[in-house]
C-alpha positions, 0 to 999 in steps of 0.5 A: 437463600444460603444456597443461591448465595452459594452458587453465585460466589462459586460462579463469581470464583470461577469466572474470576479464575477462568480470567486468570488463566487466560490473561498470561494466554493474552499476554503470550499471544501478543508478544508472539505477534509482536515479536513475528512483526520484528523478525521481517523488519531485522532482515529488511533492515540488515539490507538497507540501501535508504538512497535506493527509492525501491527500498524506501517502497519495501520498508515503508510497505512492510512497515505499514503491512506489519503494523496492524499485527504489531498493534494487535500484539501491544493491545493484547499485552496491555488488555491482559496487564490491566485485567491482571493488575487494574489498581497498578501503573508502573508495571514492567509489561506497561512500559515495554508497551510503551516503549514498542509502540513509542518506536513504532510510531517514530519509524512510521512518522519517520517513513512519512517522506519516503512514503511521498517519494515513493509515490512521487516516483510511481506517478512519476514513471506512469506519467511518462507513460502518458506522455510518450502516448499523447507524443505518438498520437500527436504525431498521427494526428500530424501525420493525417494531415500529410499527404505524403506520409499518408502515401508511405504508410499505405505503400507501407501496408501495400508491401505487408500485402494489406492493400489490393494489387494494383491499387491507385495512389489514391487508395493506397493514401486512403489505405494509410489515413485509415491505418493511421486513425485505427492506430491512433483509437488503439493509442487513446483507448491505452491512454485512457487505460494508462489514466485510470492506472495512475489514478489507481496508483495516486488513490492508493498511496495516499489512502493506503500509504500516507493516510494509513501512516498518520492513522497508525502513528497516531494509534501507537501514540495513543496505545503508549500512553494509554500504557502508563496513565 
């Protein structure tokens, strides 16, 4: 029995040190993370332009792209505090936690209406996209029912010597209706591919951008309080 008994407690011992040498390995990690998060953030803000929509995009990108490296780094900090000191609240490393995560959680609630510009000027650039190709296919469609302007696109492809020699008018003004509805299939196909994008770009800023803000803002709340309780 004594034995046994013996054998647990060295087992209990050496867990108990294995723990401790690797909490301070923890803590280390975590501030390196941390602190790698804040150099990109320093040299974005050295440059900072705020009336600038691109630069709203490159700080709220790379906020949003750092933050799961900065969380990461104040859990292992927290995680290797508690294991250290389970009985004790107000500790140093507990309030640089909360202080961290207190400031990132503002500047991310902070970035939340440069996040909405920024995707209001996305969909707003692809709109226009879209409007200058449903503009150009209306004027086919208009043109398609001209017979003159079908004329001067077929007298158009006789010049480019798509059209035989020697065609009539009626084939040359057959020539163009059909040059015309191929130019307006290649234009419905782009705007459908010009919807799908926009679509795409609408879908990822608010999961990606909007969403994913509220997510980690609420995530850093959390960590920072669970720092000091």
């Amino acid at each position: 029995m004594f034995p046994y008994w013996h054998r647990a407690l060295s087992a209990s011992e050496m867990g108990s040190s294995s723990t401790s040498r690797l909490t301070p390995l923890m803590r280390w990690l975590g501030l390196t993370l941390v602190v790698v998060m804040i150099l990109p953030m320093v040299g974005l803000l050295s440059a900072s332009d705020w009336s600038a929509v691109d630069y709203q995009r490159r700080f709220s990108q790379t906020l949003m792209g750092l933050s799961p490296m900065a969380f990461t780094g104040l859990l292992l900090m927290l995680i290797s505090s508690r294991l250290d000191y389970p009985g004790k609240a107000q500790l140093p490393i507990r309030w640089v936690v909360c202080g961290f995560s207190s400031l990132l959680a503002i500047a991310l609630i902070s970035s939340i209406h440069m996040v909405m510009n920024t995707n209001q000027f996305a969909v707003g650039r692809h709109d226009q996209i879209l409007l200058q190709l449903r503009n150009q296919v209306e004027v086919g469609r208009h043109a398609l029912q001209d017979p003159e302007k079908l004329k001067e696109y077929g007298e158009m492809l006789a010049a480019a010597g798509r059209v035989p020699a020697g065609a009539t008018d009626e084939q040359v003004q057959k020539a163009g209706k059909l040059g015309i509805e191929r130019q307006i299939t290649e234009m419905d196909q782009q705007i459908n591919r010009a919807e799908r994008v926009r679509n795409g770009v609408v879908n990822e800023g608010l999961f990606s951008g909007l969403l994913g803000v509220v997510v980690f803002s609420v995530g850093f709340v959390l960590l920072a309080l669970t720092a000091v309780l």
